[in-house]
N, C-alpha and C positions, 0 to 999 in steps of 0.2 A: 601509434600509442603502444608504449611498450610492456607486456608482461608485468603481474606485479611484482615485487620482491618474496610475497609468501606470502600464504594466509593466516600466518599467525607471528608474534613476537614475546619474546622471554621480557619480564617488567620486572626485577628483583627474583623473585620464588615464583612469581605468577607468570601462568603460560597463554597470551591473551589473544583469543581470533578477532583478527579483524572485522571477520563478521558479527558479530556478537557485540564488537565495541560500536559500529558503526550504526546498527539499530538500536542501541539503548543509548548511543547520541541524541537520535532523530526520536524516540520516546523523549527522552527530558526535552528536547525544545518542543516538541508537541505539550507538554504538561505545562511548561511557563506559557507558552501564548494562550492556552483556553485560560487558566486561573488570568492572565492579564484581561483577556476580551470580559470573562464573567465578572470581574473585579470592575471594572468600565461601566459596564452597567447595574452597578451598584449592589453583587454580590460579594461574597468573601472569596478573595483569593485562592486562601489556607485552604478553606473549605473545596474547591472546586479541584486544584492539586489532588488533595488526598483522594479525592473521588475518581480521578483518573490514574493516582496507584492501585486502589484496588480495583480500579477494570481491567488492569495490566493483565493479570493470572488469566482472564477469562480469554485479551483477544489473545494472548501468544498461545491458550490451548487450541482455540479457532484458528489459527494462523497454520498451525504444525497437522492440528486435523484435517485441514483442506487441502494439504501440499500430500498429508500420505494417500490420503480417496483420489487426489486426481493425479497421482502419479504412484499408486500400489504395487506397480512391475518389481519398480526399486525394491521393496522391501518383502515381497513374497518368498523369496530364499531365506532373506534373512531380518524376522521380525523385530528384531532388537533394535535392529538401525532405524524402526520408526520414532526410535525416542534419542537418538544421537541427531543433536541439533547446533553440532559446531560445524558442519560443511555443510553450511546453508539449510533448505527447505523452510521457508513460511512462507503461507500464503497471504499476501495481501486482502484478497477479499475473506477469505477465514477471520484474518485479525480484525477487519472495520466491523464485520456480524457480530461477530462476538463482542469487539470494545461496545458496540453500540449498543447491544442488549443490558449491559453491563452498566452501561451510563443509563440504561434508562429505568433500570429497577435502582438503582443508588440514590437517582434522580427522584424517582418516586416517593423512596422511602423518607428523601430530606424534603421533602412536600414543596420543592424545587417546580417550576413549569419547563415539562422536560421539552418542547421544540424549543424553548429558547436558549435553554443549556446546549441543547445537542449541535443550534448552531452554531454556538460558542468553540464547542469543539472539534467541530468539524475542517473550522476554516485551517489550522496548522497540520492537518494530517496531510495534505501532500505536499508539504515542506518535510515533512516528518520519513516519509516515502522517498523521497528526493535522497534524503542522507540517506535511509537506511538500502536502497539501491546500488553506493557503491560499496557495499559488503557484497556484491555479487560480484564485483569488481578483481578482489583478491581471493577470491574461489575460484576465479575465469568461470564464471559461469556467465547466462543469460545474455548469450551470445545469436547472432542473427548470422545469414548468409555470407559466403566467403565476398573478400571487398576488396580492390586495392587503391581505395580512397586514403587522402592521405591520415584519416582521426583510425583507420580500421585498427582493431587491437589482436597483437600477436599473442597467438594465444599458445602457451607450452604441448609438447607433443602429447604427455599425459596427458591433457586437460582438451582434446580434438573431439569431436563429435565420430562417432563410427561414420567412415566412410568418408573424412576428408584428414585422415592423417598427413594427405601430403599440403594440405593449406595452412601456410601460416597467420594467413589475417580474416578478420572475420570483421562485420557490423556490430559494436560495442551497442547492445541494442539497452542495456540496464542504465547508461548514457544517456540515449536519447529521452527514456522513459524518465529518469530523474531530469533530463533541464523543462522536458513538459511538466512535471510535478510543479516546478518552481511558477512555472506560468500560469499553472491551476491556483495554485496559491496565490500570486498577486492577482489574477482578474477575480478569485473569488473579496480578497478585499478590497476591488475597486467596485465592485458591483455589491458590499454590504449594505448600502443605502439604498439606492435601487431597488433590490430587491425584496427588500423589507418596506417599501413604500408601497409597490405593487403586490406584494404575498404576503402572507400571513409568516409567524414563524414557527420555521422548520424550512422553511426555503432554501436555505445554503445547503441543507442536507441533500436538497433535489437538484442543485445547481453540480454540487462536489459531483452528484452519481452520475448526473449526466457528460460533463467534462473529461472526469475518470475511466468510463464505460469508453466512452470514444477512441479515446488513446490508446488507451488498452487495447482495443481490438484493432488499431492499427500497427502496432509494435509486435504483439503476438504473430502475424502473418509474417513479421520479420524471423521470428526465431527458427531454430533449426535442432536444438534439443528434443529426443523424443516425447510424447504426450499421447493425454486422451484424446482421442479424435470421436465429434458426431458428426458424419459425414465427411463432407470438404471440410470441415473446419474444428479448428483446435477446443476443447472442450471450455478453456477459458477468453475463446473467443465468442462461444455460444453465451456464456455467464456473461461477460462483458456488455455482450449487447440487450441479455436481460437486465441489466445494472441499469445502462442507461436508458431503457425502456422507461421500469420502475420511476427514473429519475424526472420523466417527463410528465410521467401520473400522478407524481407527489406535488408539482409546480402546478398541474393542472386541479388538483386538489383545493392546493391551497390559495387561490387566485382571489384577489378581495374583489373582481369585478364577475367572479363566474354565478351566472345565474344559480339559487340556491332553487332547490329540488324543492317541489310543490307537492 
């Protein structure tokens, strides 16, 4: 796989990063599929859209505040760069806390029943992920172990991890995590029915965390950029697997056969 062309391109007067185009791609089809799924079951579309533009502001603060706490090396020299957000930095699970919270006081306020909104929106987020991963793409970043498999992507001398300048190919690891996104995403709409027959809702939400948790913490042991570490293990490997801990207490929650507390 070869190198991209650059991470950014001239559009007339505008100067456009890739990265930035590619995650406010994977936002707009995340916004059409929940306004579709809410529109389905007989809410407003309009309505359900605009509810997911104003969550925008809150997860891309969540998003950007979670990439500078679990990666603050970067920016202790130089603080400014925590707000320079065109060579990448957002965290995925920053952006779902935050969208989520966001969705659920909007949710509130339009006296909305927020599990079955949140499932609504849930299901297109890692379709949403999926695209906005290869914005990692043309940063060379989110690169896993040297590889000389034939998908391994050459990664420019600039753009090498300390300490393997002489390797040109690495595990496109932002790849493998966007074609599982895509998988998260159809088994989460084949299992809509299912799991709404069996759970209550808010299910998807605990279906998504456990799915996504998983993956995550097997892709992570692939990379090779520096990070937080507790212990052996990468700090969003620990989060990871509280994600889908979390995800398995929400399905056990909401289980319409679980004995109710006496």
């Amino acid at each position: 796989m070869p190198a991209p062309p650059g991470a950014s391109f001239d559009l007339g007067p505008l100067h456009v990063q890739w990265y930035g185009l590619c995650v406010l791609l994977g936002f707009m089809v995340w916004v059409f599929l929940t306004a579709r799924l809410w529109q389905r079951g007989g809410g407003d579309g309009i309505e359900a859209a605009w509810t997911c533009l104003l969550a925008a502001p809150v997860a891309f603060i969540g998003a950007r505040l979670y990439h500078v706490f679990t990666d603050y090396d970067l920016y202790r020299g130089d603080p400014g760069g925590a707000f320079d957000v065109t060579q990448g930095g957002l965290g995925v699970y920053g952006a779902v806390g935050g969208g989520v919270l966001a969705l659920v006081v909007i949710a509130r306020a339009r006296a909305w029943p927020v599990p079955t909104f949140l499932d609504c929106a849930i299901v297109g987020v890692p379709l949403a992920q999926a695209i906005g991963r290869f914005g990692n793409y043309f940063n060379q970043e989110l690169i896993g172990t040297p590889t000389s498999l034939p998908w391994g992507l050459f990664v420019d001398p600039a753009y090498r991890p300390f300490g393997f300048q002489d390797v040109a190919s690495f595990h496109p690891v932002f790849l493998y995590e966007s074609l599982l996104d895509v998988g998260i995403f159809l088994i989460l709409g084949v299992l809509w029915g299912p799991l709404h027959r069996r759970f209550r809702s808010g299910a998807m939400v605990g279906a998504y965390l456990i799915f996504y948790g998983f993956i995550r913490l097997l892709v992570e042991g692939l990379r090779i950029e520096p990070a937080l570490y507790m212990g052996p293990l990468r700090l969003n490997q620990v989060v990871s697997f509280l994600v889908l801990a979390t995800g398995v207490l929400v399905l056990i929650l909401l289980d319409r056969e679980r004995a109710p507390r006496r």
